[in-house]
N, C-alpha and C positions, 0 to 999 in steps of 0.2 A: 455575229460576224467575228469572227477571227483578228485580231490584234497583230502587228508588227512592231516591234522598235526597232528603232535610228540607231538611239545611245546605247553606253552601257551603262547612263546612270539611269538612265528609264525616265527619262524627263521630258523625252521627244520622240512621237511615234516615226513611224516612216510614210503616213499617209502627210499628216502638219509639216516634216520637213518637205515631202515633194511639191508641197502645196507653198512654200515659204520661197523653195527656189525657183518656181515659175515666178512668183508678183515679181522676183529677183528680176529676172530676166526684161519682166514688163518693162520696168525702170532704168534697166541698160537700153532697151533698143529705143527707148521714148526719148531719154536724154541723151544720146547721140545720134538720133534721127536715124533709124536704122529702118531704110521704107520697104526694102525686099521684103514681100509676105511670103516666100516661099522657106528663107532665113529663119526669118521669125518661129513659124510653124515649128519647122524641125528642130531648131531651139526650146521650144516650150513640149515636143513632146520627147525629146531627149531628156529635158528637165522631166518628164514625169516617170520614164522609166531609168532614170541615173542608178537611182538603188534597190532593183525592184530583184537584185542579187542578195537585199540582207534578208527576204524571206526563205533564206535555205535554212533549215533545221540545227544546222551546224554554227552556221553563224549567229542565228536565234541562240543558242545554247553557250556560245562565247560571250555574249553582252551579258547573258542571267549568269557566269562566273561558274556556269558548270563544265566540269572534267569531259576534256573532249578527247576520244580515243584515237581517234586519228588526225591527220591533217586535214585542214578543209580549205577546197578554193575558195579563187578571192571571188568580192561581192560584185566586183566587175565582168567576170569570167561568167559565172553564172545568170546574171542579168542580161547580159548579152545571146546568151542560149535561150532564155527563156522567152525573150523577145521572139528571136524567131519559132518558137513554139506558140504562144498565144494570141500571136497579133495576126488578124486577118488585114494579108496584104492585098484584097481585091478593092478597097474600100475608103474613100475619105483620098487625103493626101499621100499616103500611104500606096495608093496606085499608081505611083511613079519610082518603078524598082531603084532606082538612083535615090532617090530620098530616104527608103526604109534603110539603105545599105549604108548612107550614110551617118544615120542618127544609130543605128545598131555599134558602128565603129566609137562614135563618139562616147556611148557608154562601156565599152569593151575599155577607150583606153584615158577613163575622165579621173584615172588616177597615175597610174605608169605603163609602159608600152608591157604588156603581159609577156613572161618570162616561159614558148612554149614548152620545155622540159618542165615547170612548176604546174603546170596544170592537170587539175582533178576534173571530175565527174561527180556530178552529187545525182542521188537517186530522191526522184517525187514519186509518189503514189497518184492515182487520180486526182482523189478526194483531197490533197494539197495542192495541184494543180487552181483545182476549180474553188478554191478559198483565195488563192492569189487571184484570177479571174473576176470574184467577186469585188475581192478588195480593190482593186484599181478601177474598176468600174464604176464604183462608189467618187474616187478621187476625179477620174474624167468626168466626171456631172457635176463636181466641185466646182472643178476649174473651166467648165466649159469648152470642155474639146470634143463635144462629140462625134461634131462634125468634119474633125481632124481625124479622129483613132477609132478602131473598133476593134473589140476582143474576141474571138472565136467564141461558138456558142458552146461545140464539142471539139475534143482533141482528138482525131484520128490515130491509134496507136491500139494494137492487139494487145499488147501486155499489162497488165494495174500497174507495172513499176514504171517511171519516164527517167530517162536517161537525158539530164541537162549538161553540156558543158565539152561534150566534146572537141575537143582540140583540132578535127578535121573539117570542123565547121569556120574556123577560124579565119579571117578574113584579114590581109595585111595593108597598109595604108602605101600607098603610090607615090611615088615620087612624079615630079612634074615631067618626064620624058616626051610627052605630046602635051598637044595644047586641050583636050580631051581632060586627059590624067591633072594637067594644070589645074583646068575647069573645076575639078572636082574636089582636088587638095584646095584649094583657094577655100571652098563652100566649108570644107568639114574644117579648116584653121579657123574661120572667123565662129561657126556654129559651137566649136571647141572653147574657145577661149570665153565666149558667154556662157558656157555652160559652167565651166569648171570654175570661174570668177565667181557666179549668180551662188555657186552649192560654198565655195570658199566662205563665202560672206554668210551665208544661211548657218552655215556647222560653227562660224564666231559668235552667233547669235550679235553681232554689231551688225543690224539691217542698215540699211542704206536710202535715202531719199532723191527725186532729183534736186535740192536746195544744197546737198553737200558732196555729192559726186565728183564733181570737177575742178579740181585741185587751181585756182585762179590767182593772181597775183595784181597788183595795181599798176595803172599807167605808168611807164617807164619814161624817167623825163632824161636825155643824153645830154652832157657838154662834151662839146665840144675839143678836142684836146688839141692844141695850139701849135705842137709839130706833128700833127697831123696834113695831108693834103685835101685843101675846102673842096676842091671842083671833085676828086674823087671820093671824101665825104657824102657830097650830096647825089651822086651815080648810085654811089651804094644803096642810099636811104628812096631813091626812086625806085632802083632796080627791086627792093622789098616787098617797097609798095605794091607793085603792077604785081609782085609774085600771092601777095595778102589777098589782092582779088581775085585769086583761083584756084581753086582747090586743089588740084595739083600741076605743078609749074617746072619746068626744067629750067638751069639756070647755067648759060654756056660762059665764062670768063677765064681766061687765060690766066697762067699762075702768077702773083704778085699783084692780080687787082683788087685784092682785098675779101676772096667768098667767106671767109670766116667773118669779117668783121657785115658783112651786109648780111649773114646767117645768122650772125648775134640779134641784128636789126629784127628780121624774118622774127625769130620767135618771142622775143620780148615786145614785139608790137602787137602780135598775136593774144596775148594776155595769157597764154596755157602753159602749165608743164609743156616740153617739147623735149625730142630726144635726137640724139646726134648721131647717126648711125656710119662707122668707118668698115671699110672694106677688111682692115688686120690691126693691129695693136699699134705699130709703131705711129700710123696717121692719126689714132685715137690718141696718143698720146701727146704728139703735136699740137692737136687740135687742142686741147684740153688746156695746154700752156698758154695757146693764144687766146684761147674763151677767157680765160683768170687775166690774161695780161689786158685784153681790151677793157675787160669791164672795168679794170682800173683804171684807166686813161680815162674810160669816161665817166670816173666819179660815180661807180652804179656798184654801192657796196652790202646791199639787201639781197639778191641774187646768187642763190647757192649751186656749185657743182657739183654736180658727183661722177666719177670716172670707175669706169667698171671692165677689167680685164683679167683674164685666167679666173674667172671668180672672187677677185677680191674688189675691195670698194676704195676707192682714195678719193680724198677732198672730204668734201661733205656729205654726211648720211644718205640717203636712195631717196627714206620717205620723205624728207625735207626738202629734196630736190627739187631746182623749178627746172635746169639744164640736167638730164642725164647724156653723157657720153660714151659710144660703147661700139662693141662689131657686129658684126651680122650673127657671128654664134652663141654671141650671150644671148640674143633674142630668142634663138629658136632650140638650145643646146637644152636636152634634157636636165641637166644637171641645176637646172633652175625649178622645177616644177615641185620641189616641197619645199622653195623660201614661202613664208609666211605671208608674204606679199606677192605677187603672178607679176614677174616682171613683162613676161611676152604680153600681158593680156595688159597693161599699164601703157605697154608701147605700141599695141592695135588703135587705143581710146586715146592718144596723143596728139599732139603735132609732130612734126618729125621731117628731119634732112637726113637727106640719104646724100651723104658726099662721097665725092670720087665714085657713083654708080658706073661709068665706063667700064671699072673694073671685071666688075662684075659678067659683062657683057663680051668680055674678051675671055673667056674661060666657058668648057663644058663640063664642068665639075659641076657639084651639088650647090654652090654658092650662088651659079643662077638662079636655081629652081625655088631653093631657098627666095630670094631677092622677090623674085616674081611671085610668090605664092602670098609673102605677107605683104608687099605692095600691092594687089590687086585685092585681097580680102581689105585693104585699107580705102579703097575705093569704093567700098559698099557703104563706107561708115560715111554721112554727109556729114557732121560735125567735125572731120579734122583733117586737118592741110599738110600737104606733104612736097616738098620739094625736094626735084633731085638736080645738083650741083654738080657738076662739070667741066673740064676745059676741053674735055672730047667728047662730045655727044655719039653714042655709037644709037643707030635706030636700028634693030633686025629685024625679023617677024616675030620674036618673044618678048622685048620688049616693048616693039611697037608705041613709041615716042608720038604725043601730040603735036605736030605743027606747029598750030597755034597758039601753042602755052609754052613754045619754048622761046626767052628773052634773052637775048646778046646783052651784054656787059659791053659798050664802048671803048676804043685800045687808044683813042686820041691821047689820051695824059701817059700812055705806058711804054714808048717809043719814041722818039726822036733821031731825028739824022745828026751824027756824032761820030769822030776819031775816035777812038779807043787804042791804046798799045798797054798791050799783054805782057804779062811780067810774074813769073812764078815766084813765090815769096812763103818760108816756111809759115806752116800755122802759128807758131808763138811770135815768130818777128814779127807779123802782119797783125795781130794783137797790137803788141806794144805801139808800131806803128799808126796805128786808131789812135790808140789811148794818145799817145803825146801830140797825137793832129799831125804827124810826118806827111801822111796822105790824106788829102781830101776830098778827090776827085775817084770813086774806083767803084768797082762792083766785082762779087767776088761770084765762084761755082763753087760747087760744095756738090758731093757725089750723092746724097741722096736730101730727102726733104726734110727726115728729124734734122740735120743740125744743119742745114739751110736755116730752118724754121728758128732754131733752138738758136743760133746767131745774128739772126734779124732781132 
């Protein structure tokens, strides 16, 4: 039988890596209880054809350091064609045209979205054909898929030479515009990000266990902090509560009752890494100063931040993180997919607050479809909780809100019947005036929420 490699150093074939990044996979959907076996499937047999693009001649010939005449497509582009060339779609899983199309995209783009002006055609002969044929045939009786996959017996084609890779074959990924197209995007985000994690970790050769997966921290013990208010203290630490026991939970409170500080609560009661997710930069920012400021009020000086905008990192490291804080683009923005670490794929396997989600819900830009596609791939995964935060609950037909799971924050401590007289006073006098106590009695507006936030 005919041989492949993975590497260039020649150290790993391409049968042992496909066979490395399926166990991968076992061990992601085992340790976050991932129960859709339709999920699963398509995950393990995306994992077996991820690189079934480095058996092109050219690419074989790039790993052994030999002089290659021309350019050669990538092993994505290729494996992607050849998929629809040898895989008999009447058969197994595989007979639900929705599945094949979607695991074919998954390997098409399990490295970057393909550039169509950069794409080649590489030429097979039969007799390379029916060598790839063998050899994966080999691998699925490995891995035990047989009753997932089947290979063509013969290739229907008049001519010896087979034309892999054409670019009109090419299939583009969908944006959520119906709930159809949602459906779909939702399947291939969560099928994606397992894949490309499971093959990340297989190419580090650092395999993965479920004993060391999940990045956990110890019981978080709060004090108390003494100009704090008791009665809405313990709102907060209820309203957590009631949110811990459900997977995911909407959380409706008006501004100034405290969501960041019962959001601190939420994920440090949780035990997990947990990530912060803001609608635009300046809220992440905010937020990010009141995470730091609370946890120091209450004495909780173990718990690292990390704030993540335009692509840069401030606070504390990423991987050290137990709080990441960030927007909806750093999640899903391409410009993430060659860190070293899969931040999207860190933020699917999470806890996670989606604050200010209204936002989102009030625009027909791409920030919906975004919003929905990795909240609802996050509802597949039963190990992690996700709560979204509020002082407008907007319900549509896209996002389609639980009833049920959505808890009022009580306004009893956040209003009272009270005179007030209004008094416009510059921003540096009304400074000074705090500082030396001139006023005591007052409450100020501030035109937007950074320096509300930022003067609280």
């Amino acid at each position: 039988m005919k041989e492949f490699l993975c590497k260039s150093d020649s150290s790993i074939t391409l049968k042992e890596h496909s066979i490395i990044v399926s166990k991968q996979i076992d061990i992601i959907t085992k340790t976050y209880n991932i129960t859709d076996i339709k999920i699963i499937k398509a995950a393990k047999c995306a994992a077996l054809f991820h690189d079934i693009g480095k058996t092109s001649k050219y690419f074989q010939d790039k790993l052994k350091n030999l002089e290659i005449s021309k350019q050669y497509p990538r092993h994505s582009e290729i494996g992607y064609g050849l998929m629809k060339l040898i895989i008999d779609k009447n058969y197994g899983f595989f007979d639900e045209n929705s599945w094949i199309d979607l695991v074919e995209d998954v390997v098409l783009y399990h490295h970057d979205p393909y550039n169509i002006e950069m794409l080649l055609s590489e030429i097979y002969t039969n007799e390379e054909i029916f060598d790839i044929i063998e050899y994966y045939n080999i691998i699925i009786k490995e891995l035990g898929l047989e009753d997932y996959v089947r290979l063509k017996d013969e290739i229907n084609v008049e001519d010896d030479d087979i034309i892999v890779g054409n670019k009109k074959n090419l299939n583009t990924i969908l944006d959520g515009e119906n709930k159809e197209n949602l459906k779909r995007q939702t399947n291939f985000e969560l099928i994606f990000k397992i894949v490309r994690e499971s093959d990340r970790i297989a190419s580090s050769m650092n395999y993965i266990t479920e004993d060391n997966f999940i990045k956990q921290f110890p019981e978080i013990e709060f004090v108390f902090p003494e100009h704090y208010d008791k009665n809405r203290w313990e709102e907060q630490l209820e309203v957590a509560q009631k949110s811990m026991s459900m997977k995911n939970s909407v959380v409706e409170a008006t501004m100034g009752w405290g969501k960041t500080q019962m959001g601190v609560f939420y994920l440090l009661k949780l035990g997990k890494r947990g990530f912060w997710v803001c609608p635009d930069n300046t809220i992440c920012t905010s937020t990010y100063r009141n995470i730091l400021k609370i946890l120091n009020d209450c004495k909780i000086f173990n718990i690292k931040v990390c704030l993540i905008i335009n692509g840069k990192y401030i606070g504390d490291s990423y991987v050290n993180a137990d709080i990441i804080v960030t927007n909806i683009d750093t999640i899903t923005n391409d410009i993430f997919r060659n860190l070293r670490k899969d931040i999207s794929f860190d933020f699917l396997f999470s806890n996670c607050i989606f604050d200010e989600f209204h936002e989102y819900a009030l625009t027909d830009t791409p920030l919906l479809s975004r919003f929905l596609t990795i909240n609802n791939a996050r509802k597949k995964i039963e190990s992690v909780n996700t709560m979204l935060m509020s002082g407008t609950i907007i319900n549509n037909g896209f996002i389609n809100v639980d009833e049920n799971n959505i808890i009022k924050a009580e306004k009893s401590n956040l209003a009272k019947e009270k005179k007030v007289y209004v008094k416009f006073i510059e921003y540096n006098d009304m400074l000074a005036k705090i500082e030396n106590k001139e006023i005591n009695d007052f409450f100020i507006i501030n035109t937007n929420i950074d320096t509300a936030q930022q003067f609280f």
